[in-house]
N, C-alpha and C positions, 0 to 999 in steps of 0.2 A: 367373342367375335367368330363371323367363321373361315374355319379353316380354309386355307389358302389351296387355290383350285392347282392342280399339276399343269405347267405349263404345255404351252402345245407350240407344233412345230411353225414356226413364224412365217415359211412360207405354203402352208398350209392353210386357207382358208377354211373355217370354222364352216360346217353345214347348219343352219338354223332352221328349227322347225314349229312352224307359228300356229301355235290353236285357234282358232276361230280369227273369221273376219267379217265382222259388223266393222264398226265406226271402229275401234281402238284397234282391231287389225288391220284394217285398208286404209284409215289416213294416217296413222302416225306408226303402228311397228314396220309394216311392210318398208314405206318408203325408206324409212331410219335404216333399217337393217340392210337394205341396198346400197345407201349411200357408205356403208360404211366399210372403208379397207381391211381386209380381214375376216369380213363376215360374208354367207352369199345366204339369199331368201333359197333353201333348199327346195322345202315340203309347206303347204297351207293345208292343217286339218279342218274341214270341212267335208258336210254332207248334202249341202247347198245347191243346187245346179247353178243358181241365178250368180251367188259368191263363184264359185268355181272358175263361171265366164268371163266373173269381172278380175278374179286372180289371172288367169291365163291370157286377159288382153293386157294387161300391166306387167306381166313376168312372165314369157313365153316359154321361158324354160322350166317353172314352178313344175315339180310333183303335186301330187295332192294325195293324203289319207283319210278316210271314211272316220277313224277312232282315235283317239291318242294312242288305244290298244296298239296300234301297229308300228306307233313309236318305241315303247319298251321293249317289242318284241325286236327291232332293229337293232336296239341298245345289247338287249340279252345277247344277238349274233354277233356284235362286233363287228371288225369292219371295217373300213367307207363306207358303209350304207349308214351307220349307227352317226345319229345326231350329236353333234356338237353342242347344240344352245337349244333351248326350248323355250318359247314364249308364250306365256299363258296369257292371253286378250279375250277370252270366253267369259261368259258372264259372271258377276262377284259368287256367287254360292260353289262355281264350280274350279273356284280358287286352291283352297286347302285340298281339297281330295286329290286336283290336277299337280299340284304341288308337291305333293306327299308322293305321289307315285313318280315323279320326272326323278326328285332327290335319291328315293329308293333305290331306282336302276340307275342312279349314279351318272344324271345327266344334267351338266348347269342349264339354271332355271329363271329365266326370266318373269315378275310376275305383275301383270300392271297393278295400278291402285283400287280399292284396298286391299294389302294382301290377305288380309284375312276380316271377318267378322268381328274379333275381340283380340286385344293383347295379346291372351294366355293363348290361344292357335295361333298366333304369330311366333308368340316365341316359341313354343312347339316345334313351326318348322328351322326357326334360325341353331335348335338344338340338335334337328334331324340334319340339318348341315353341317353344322360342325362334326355330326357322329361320322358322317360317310364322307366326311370330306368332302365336298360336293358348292359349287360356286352355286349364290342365289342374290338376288340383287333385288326390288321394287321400282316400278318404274314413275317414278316422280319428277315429268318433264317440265313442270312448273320451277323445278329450280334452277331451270337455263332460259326463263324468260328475259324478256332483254330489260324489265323494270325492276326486278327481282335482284339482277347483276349489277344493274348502276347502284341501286340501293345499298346492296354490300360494301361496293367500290367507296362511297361515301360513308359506309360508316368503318370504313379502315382507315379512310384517311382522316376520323374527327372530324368531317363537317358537319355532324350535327350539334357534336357536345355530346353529353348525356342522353339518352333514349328515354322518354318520360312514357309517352302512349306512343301506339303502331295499329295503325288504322289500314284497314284489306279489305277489299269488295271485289267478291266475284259474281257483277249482278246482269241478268239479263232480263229481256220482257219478254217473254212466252206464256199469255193468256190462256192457248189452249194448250190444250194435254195433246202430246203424243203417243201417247199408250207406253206396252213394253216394259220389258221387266224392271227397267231404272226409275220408275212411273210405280211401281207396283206396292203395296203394301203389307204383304206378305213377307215376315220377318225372314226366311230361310233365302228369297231374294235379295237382301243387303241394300235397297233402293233408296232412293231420296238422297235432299242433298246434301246435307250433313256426312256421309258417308262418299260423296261424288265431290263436288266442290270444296268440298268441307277438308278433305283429306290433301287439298293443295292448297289453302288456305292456314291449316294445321303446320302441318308441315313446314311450309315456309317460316312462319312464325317460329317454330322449334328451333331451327338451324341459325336464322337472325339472333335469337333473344335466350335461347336456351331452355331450360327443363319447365316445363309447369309445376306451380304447388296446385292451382286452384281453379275452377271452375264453373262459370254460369251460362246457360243458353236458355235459349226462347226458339224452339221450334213450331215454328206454325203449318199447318195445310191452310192454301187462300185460296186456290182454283176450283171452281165445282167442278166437283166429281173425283179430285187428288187423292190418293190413300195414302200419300206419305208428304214427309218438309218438304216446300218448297220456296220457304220465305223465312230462312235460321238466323239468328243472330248467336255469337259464341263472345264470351270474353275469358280473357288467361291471363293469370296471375303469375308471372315469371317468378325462377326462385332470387333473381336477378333483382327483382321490384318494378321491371318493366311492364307495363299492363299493354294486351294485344285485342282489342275490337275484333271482329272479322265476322263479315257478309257475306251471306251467299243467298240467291236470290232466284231465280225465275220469276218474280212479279214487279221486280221495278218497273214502273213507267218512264222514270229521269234515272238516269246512271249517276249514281256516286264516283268520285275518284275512286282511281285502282288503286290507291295507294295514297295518305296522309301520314307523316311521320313526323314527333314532333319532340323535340330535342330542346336542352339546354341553352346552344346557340345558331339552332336555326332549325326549320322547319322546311320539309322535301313533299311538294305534293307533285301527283301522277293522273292524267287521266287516259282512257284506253284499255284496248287489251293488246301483252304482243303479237306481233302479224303472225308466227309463227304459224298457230294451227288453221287461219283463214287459210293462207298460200298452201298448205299440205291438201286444206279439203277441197282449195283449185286446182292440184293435179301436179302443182308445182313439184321441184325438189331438189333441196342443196347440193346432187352432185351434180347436177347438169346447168346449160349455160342460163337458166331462167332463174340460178340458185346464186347468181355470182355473188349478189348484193345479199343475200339470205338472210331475213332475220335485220335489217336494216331499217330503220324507223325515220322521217322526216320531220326536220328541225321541226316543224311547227307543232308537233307530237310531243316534242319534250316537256319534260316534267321541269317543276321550279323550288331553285333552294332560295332562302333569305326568311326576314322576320317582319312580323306586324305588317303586312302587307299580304290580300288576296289575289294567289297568281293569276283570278279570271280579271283581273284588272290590271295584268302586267306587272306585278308585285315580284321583286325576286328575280333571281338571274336565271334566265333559261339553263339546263343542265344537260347535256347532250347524253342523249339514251345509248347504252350498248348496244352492240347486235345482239340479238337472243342469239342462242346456240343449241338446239335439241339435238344434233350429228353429236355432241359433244358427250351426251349419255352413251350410245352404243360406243361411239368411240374409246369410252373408258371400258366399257366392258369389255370389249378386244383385247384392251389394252391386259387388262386382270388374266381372263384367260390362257394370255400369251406368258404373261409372266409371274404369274401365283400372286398378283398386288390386290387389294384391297377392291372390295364393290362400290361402286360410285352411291349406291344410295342400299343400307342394310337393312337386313329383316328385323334386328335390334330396334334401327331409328323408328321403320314402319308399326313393332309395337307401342312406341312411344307415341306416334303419332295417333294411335287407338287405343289407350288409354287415355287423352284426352277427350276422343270422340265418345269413348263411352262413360266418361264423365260427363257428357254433355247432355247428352242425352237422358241421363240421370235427373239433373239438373232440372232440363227442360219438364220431365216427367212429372216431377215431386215438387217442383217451384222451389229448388233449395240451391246453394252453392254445394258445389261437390269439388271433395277435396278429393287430390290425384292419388293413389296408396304406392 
């Protein structure tokens, strides 16, 4: 595990310093990191003019740095200038190296999903954490969805019985390609969605149902002109006996349930996605007065528990969805830094959840089951 971060002075806000802002920097770390007590959006690295203007009309008060270089070098002087948290939201390849240097200079590290390429560099750096003592966390916002929560919530309290299958779709219809490096096929880019969607689908599954022994996928390219998956199917073999389906798509036409789960004495289906990250990429944001209801979903949204009956047909007792909670990730990390506690989501789990993926991929490769080692 890793070692436990030195606490810091509680009224002391944390300076945070966010690498890159495309889409995972400006709609979900920046605003999180604001909303969150404890934390302030310090520094946005970029070299961007266009990001720059869109950091400084949303955060008046934001620095900005040309490098990460000029973060270590902060770090190295100590200080008040020397950052507190660092968030890595720059693209997957430039993960582990960003990574490897925030832990070195001994500065906790936020790192979005995947944290790495493969297992074996993940665990790499959850060992370069533990060696420096140094707080590192993955950012896996999928497990403050608000279908995700009610789901747990029922399977604590035995609504379902037994877990037999668990069924997950993260499917969109996007015909055309938008270019850019998540688009790209170039292995040293980490693209496609196996490793994008896949990595919140994985995940969740993990933490519901527990370790995988076993694995099969089917990753296809369907859009002309895609260089990488955009249409994967994965199945897991729990060591539990639980077997876990999971979708992830860019070419559906018809949306699957988010969610079928199907149990002993009853069965929970889902459809949608949480509101969460629409209202973030509206501008929205849970600490101000348009966040009151944050993460709040309307009865007719709810998912349905019961048996032998199809809830498109009214089958089943509506189940009132939770609020999703994404404030509730930063929140915990505050919380860790203030007081040396645990990371809300570890470099540990994140290998685990890429040892799966590259099981799958295996799999999908050689047309074989692949076992997890």
């Amino acid at each position: 595990m890793n070692t436990a971060p030195s606490p810091t002075t509680p009224t002391s806000p944390l300076r945070v310093a966010l690498i890159g802002y495309g889409l995972a920097g400006s709609v979900f770390h920046a605003p999180l990191v604001s909303a969150t007590e404890g934390l302030v959006l310090d520094t946005v690295v970029t070299s961007d003019p266009g990001r720059r203007a869109q950091a400084r009309e949303a955060y008046p008060d934001v620095r900005f740095a040309a490098s990460p270089d000029e973060l270590w070098e902060r770090a190295a002087g100590g200080g008040d200038d020397a950052p507190g948290l660092v968030v890595i939201a720059s693209p997957n390849k430039t993960h582990v190296p960003l990574a490897t240097a925030a832990l070195t200079a001994g500065i906790p590290v936020v790192v979005d999903k995947p944290l790495a390429a493969t297992a074996a560099e993940a665990r790499e750096l959850a060992a370069l954490a533990d060696r420096t003592g140094t707080f590192l966390s993955v950012f896996q916002n999928r497990r403050w969805d608000n279908d995700f929560l009610t789901l747990r919530r029922l399977l604590a309290d035995g609504e379902l019985g037994d877990v037999q299958r668990f069924e997950s779709r993260f499917e969109r219809w996007r015909p055309q390609l938008k270019g850019g490096w998540r688009e790209s096929g170039a292995p040293e880019e980490i693209g496609g969605l196996l490793y994008d969607l896949g990595s919140h689908v994985v995940d969740q599954a993990l933490v519901l149902f527990g370790p995988a022994v076993r694995v099969y996928a089917e990753a296809d390219v369907r859009r002309p002109g895609a260089e990488t998956d955009d249409d994967t199917f994965i199945a897991i073999t729990h060591a539990g006996g639980v077997r876990s389906h999971l979708y992830v798509s860019a070419t559906a036409a018809q949306l699957g349930p988010r969610f079928r789960v199907l149990g002993s004495r009853a069965g929970y289906v889902k459809y949608g996605l949480d509101p969460q990250e629409a209202a973030l990429r509206e501008g929205l944001r849970p600490d101000r007065a348009d966040g009151a209801l944050w993460g709040e979903e309307p009865p007719h949204l709810w998912g349905r528990l019961g048996s032998g009956e199809s809830p498109l047909t009214g089958g089943g007792i509506p189940v009132p969805t939770e609020h999703g909670d994404y404030p509730a990730y930063y929140k915990a990390v505050a919380e860790a830094l203030r007081t040396g506690g645990p990371a809300p989501v570890s470099a540990h789990e994140a290998a685990d959840c890429l040892a799966v993926l590259e099981a799958a991929r295996r799999s999908s490769r050689d047309g074989v089951t692949a076992d997890i080692a």
